[in-house]
N, CA, C and O of each residue as an XYZ file, in Angstrom:
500
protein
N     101.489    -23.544     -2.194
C     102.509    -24.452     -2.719
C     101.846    -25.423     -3.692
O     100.963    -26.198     -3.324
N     102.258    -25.363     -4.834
C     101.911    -26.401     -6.193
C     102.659    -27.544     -6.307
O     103.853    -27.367     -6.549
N     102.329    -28.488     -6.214
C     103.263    -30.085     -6.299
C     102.841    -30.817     -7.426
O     101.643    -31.086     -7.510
N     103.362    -31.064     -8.017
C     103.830    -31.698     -9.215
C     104.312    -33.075     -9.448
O     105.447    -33.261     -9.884
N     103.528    -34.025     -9.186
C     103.967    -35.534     -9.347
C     103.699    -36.244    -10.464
O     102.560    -36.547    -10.820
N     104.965    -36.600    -11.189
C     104.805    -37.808    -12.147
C     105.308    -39.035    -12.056
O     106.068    -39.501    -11.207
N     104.808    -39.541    -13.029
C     104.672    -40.895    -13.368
C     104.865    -41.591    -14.833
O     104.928    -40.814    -15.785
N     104.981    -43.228    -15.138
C     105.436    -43.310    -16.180
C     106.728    -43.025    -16.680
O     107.743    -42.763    -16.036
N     106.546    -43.121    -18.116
C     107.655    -43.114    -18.891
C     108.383    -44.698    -19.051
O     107.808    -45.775    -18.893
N     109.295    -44.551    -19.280
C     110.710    -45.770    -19.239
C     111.062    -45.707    -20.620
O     110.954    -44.720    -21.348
N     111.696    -47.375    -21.069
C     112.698    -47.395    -22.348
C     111.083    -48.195    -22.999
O     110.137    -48.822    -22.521
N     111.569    -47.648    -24.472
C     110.532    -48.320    -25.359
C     110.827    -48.689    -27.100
O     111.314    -47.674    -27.599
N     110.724    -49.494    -27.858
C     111.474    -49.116    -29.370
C     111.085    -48.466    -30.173
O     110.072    -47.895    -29.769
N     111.384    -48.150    -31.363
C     110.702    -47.021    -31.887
C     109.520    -47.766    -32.533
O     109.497    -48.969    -32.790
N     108.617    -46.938    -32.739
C     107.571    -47.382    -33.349
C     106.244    -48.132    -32.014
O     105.122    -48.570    -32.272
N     106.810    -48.051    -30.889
C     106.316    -48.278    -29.415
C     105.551    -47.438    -29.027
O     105.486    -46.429    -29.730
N     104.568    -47.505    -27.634
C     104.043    -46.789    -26.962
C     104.247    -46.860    -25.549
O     104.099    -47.870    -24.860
N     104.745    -45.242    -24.994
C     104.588    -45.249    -23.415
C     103.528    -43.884    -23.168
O     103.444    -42.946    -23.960
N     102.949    -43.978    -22.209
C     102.701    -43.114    -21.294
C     102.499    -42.838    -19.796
O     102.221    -43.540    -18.823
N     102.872    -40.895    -20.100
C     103.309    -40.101    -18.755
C     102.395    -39.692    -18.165
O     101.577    -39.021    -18.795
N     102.151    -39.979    -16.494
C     100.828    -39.084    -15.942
C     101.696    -37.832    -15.097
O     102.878    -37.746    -14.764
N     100.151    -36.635    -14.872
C     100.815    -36.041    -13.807
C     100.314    -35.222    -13.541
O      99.979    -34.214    -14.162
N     100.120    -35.718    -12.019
C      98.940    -34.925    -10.954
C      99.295    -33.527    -11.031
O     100.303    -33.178    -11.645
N      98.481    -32.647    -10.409
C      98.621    -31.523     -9.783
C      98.090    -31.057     -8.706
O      96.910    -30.709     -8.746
N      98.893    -30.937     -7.418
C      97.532    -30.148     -6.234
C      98.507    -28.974     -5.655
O      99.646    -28.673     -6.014
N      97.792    -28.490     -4.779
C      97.533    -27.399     -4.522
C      96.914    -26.048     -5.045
O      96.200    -25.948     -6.043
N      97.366    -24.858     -4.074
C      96.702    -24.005     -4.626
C      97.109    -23.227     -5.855
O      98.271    -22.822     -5.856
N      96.216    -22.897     -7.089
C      96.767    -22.096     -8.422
C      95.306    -21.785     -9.048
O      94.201    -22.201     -8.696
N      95.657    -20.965    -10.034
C      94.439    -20.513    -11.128
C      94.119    -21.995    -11.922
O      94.741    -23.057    -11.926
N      93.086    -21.643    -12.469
C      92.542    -22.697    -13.763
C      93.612    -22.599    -14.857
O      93.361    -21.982    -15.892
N      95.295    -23.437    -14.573
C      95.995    -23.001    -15.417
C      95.772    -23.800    -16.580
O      94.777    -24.499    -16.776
N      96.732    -23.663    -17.325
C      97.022    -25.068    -18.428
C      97.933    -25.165    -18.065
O      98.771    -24.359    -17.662
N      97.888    -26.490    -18.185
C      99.272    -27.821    -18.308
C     100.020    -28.182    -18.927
O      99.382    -28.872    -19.723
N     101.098    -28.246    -19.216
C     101.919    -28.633    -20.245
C     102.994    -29.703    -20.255
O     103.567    -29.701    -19.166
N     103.575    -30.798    -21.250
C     104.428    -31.107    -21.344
C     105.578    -30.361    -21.757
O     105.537    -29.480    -22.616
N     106.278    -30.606    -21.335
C     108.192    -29.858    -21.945
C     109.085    -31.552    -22.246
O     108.633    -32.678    -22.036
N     110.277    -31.206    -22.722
C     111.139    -32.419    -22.772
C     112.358    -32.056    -22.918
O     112.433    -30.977    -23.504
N     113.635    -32.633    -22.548
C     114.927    -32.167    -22.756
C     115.627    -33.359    -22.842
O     115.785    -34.293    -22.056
N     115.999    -33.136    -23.922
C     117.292    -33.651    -24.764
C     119.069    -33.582    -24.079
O     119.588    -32.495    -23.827
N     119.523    -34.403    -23.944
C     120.946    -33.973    -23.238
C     121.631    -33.326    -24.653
O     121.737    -33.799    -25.785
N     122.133    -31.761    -23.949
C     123.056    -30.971    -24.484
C     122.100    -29.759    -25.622
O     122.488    -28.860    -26.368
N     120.462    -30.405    -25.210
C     119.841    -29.483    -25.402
C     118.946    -28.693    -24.446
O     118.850    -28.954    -23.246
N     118.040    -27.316    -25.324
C     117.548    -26.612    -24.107
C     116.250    -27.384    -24.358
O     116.001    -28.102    -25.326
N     115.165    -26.996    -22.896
C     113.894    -27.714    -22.691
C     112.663    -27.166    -24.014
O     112.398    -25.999    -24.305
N     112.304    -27.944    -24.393
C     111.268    -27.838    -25.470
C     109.988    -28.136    -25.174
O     109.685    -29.107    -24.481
N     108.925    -27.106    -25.814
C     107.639    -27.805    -25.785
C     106.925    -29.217    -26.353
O     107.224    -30.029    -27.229
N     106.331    -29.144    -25.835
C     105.301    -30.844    -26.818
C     104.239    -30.354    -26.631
O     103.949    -29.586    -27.549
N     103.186    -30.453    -25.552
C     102.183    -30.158    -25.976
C     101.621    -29.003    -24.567
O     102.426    -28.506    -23.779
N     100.395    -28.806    -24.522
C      99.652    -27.846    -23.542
C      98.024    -28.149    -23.880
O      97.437    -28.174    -24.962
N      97.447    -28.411    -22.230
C      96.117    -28.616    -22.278
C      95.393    -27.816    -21.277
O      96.133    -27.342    -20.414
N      94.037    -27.517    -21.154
C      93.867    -25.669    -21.194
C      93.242    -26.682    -19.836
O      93.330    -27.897    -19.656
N      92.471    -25.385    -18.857
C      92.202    -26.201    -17.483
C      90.578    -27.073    -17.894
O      90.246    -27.416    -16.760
N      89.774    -27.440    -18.569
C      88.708    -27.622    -18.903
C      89.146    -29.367    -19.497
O      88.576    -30.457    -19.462
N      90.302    -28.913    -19.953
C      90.577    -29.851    -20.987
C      89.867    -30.276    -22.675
O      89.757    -31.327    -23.306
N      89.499    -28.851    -22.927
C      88.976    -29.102    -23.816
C      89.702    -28.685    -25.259
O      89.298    -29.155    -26.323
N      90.800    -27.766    -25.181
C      91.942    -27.182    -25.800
C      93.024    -27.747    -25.892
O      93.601    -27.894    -24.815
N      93.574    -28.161    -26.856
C      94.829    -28.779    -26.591
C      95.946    -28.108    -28.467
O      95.574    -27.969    -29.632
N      97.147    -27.923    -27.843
C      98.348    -27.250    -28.772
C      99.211    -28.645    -28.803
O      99.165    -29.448    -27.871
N      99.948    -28.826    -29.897
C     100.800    -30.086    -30.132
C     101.975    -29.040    -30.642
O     101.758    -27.912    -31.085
N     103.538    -29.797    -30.446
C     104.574    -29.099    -30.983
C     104.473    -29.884    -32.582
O     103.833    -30.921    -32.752
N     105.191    -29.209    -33.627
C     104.827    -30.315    -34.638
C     105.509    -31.473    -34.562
O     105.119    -32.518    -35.082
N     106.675    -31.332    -33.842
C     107.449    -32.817    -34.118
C     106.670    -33.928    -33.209
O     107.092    -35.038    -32.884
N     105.557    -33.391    -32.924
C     104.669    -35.014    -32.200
C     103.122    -34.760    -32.288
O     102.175    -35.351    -31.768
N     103.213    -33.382    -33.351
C     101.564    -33.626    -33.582
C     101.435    -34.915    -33.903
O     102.425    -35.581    -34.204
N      99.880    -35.561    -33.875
C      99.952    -36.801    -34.563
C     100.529    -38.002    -34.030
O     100.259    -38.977    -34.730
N     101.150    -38.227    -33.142
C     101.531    -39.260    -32.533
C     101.588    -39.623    -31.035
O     101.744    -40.748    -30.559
N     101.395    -38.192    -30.242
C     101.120    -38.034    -28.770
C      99.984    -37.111    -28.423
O      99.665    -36.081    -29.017
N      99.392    -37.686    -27.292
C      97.894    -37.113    -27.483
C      97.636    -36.607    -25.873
O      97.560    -37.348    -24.892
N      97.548    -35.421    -25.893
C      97.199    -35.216    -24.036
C      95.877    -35.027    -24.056
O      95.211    -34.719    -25.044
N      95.265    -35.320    -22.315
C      94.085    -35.480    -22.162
C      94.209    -35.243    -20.376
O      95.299    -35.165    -19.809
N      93.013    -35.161    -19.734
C      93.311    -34.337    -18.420
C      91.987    -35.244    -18.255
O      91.071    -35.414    -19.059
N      92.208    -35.879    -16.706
C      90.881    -36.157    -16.388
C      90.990    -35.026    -15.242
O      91.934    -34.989    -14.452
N      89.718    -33.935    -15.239
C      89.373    -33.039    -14.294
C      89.351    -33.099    -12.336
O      89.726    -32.440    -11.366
N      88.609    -34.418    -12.696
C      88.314    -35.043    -11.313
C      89.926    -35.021    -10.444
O      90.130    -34.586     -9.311
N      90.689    -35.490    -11.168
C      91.400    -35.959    -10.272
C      92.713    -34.674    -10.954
O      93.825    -35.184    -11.090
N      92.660    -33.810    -11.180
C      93.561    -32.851    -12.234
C      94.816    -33.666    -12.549
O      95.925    -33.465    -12.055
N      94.616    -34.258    -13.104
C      95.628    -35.454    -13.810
C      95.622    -35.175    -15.576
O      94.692    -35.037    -16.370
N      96.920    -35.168    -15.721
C      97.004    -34.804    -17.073
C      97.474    -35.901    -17.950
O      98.686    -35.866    -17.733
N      97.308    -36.707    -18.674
C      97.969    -37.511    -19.295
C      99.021    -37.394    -20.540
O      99.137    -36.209    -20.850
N      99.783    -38.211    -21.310
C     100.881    -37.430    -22.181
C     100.738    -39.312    -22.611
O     101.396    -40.246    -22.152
N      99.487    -39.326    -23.765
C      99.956    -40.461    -24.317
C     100.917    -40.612    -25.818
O     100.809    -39.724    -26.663
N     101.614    -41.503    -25.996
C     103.116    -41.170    -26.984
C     103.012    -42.057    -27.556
O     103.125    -43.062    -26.854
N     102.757    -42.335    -29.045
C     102.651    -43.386    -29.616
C     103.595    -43.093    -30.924
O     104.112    -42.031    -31.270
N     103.651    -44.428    -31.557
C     104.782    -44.247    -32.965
C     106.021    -43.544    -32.586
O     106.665    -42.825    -33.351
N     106.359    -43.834    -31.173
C     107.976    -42.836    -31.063
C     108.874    -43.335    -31.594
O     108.989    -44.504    -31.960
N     109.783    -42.248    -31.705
C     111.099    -42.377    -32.064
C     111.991    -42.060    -31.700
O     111.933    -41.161    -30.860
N     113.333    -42.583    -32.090
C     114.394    -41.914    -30.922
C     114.982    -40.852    -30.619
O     115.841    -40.463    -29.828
N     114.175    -40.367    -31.621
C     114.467    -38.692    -31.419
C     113.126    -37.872    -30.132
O     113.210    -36.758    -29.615
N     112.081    -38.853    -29.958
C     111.953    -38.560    -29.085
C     112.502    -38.120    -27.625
O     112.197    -37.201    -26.866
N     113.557    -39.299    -27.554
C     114.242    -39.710    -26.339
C     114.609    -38.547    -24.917
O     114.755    -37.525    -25.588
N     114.694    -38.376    -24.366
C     114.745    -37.388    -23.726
C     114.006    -37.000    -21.982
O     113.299    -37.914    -21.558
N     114.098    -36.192    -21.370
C     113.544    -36.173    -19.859
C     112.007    -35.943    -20.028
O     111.876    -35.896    -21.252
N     111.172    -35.829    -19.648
C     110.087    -34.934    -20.015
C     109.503    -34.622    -18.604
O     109.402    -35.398    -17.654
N     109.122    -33.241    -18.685
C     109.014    -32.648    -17.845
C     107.242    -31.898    -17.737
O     106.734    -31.369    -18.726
N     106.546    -31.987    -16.447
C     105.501    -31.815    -16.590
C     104.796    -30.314    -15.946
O     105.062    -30.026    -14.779
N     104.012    -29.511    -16.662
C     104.132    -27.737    -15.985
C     103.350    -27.611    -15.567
O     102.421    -28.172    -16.148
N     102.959    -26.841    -14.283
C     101.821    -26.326    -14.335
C     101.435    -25.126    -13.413
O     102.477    -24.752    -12.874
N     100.279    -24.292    -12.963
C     100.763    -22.970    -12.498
C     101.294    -21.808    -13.213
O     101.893    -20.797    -12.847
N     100.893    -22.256    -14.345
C     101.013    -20.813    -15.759
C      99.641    -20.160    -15.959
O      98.717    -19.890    -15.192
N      99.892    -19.977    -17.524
C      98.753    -18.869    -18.028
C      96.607    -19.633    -17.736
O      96.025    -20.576    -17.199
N      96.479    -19.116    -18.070
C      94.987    -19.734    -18.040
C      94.578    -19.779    -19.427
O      93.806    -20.718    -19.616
N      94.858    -18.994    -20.622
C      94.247    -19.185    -21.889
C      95.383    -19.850    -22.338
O      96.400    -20.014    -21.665
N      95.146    -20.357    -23.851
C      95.660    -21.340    -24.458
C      96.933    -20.154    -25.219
O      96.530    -18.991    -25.232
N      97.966    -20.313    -25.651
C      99.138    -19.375    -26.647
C      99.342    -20.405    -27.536
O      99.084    -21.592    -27.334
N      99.928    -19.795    -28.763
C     100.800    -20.326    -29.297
C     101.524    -20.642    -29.632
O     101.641    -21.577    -30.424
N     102.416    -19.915    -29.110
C     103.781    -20.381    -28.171
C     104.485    -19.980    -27.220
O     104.766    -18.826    -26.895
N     105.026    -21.797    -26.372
C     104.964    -21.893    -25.162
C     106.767    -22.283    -24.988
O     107.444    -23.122    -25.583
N     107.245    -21.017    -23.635
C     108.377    -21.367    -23.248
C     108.155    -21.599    -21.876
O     107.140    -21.344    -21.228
N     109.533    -22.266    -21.386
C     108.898    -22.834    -19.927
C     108.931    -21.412    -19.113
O     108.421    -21.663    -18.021
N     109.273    -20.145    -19.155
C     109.431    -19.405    -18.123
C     107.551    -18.887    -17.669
O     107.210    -18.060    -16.823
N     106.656    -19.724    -18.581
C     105.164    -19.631    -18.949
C     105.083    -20.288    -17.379
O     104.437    -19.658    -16.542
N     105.519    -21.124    -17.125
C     105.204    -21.825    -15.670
C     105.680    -21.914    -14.798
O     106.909    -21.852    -14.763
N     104.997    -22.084    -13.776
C     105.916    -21.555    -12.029
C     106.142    -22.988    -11.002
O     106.819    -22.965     -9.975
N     105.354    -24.320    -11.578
C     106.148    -25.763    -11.146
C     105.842    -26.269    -11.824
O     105.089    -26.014    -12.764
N     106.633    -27.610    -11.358
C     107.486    -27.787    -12.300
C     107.112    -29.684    -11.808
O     106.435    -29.984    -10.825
N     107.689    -30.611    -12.680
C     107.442    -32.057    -12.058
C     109.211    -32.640    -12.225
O     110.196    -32.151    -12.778
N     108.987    -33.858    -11.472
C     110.489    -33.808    -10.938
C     111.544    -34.480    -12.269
O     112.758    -34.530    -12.070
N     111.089    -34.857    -13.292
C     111.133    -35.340    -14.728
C     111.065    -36.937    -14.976
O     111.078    -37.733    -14.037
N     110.999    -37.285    -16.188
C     110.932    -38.964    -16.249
C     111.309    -39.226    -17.374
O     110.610    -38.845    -18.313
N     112.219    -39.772    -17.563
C     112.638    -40.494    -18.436
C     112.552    -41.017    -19.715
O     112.033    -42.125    -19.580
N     112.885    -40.721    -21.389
C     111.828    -42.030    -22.052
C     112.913    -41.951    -22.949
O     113.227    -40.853    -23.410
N     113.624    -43.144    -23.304
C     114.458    -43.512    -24.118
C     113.507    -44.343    -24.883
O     112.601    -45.088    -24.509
N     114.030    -43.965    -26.259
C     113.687    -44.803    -27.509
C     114.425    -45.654    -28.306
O     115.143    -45.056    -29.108
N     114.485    -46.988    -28.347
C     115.558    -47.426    -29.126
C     115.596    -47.622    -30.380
O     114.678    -48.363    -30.731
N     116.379    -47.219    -31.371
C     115.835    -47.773    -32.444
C     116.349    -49.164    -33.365
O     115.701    -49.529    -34.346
C-alpha cells in the first residue's frame, strides 16, 4: 500500500509564491513523481515529473520557468515550488506516485497508481 500525503498550497495573487509538499511511503519501485493539476470543468493535466534520484526533472510548458520541483531523498518528499503564478494557474493539484521509473515525455495520469488527496491553489488576480 502507497500513501500519498500532501501539504501546502492555499490562495495567493498573481505574481506570488506558494509551495506544495508530498511525502511518499510505502512499498513501490524507484518511481518518479509527479505533479498533475485540475482546473474545474477541466481534465487533470501535467506540470511537472521528478525521476527517483532526483536528478531529472520534465516541466509542462505553461510553468516551465516559474515552478521548480525538487525531492529531498531522505525523507522521499517531493517539493512543487510555484513562483510568478497566475490565475490561470488556479486549480487542485494533485501529487503521483508509484509509476514508471525512467523519465517520458509525456505524462498522463493513467502513468500512476496513487495518488495524493489534492490541495488547493487559487490565484487572484
Amino acid at each position: 500500500q502507497v500513501q500519498v500525503i500532501q501539504s501546502g498550497g492555499g490562495l495567493a495573487q498573481a505574481g506570488g509564491s506558494l509551495r506544495l509538499s508530498c511525502a511518499a511511503s510505502g512499498r513501490f519501485s524507484r518511481s518518479v513523481m509527479a505533479w498533475f493539476r485540475q482546473a474545474p470543468g477541466k481534465e487533470r493535466e501535467f506540470v511537472t515529473a521528478i525521476n527517483w534520484s532526483g536528478y531529472s526533472t520534465y516541466y509542462a510548458d505553461s510553468v516551465k520557468g516559474r515552478f521548480t520541483v525538487s525531492k529531498d531523498n531522505a525523507k522521499n518528499t517531493v517539493y512543487l515550488q510555484m513562483d510568478r503564478l497566475k490565475p490561470e494557474d488556479t486549480a487542485v493539484y494533485y501529487c503521483a506516485a508509484d509509476g514508471p521509473t525512467d523519465m517520458l515525455s509525456i505524462w498522463v495520469p493513467g502513468d500512476f497508481n496513487s495518488w495524493g488527496q489534492g490541495t488547493q491553489v487559487t490565484v487572484s488576480s
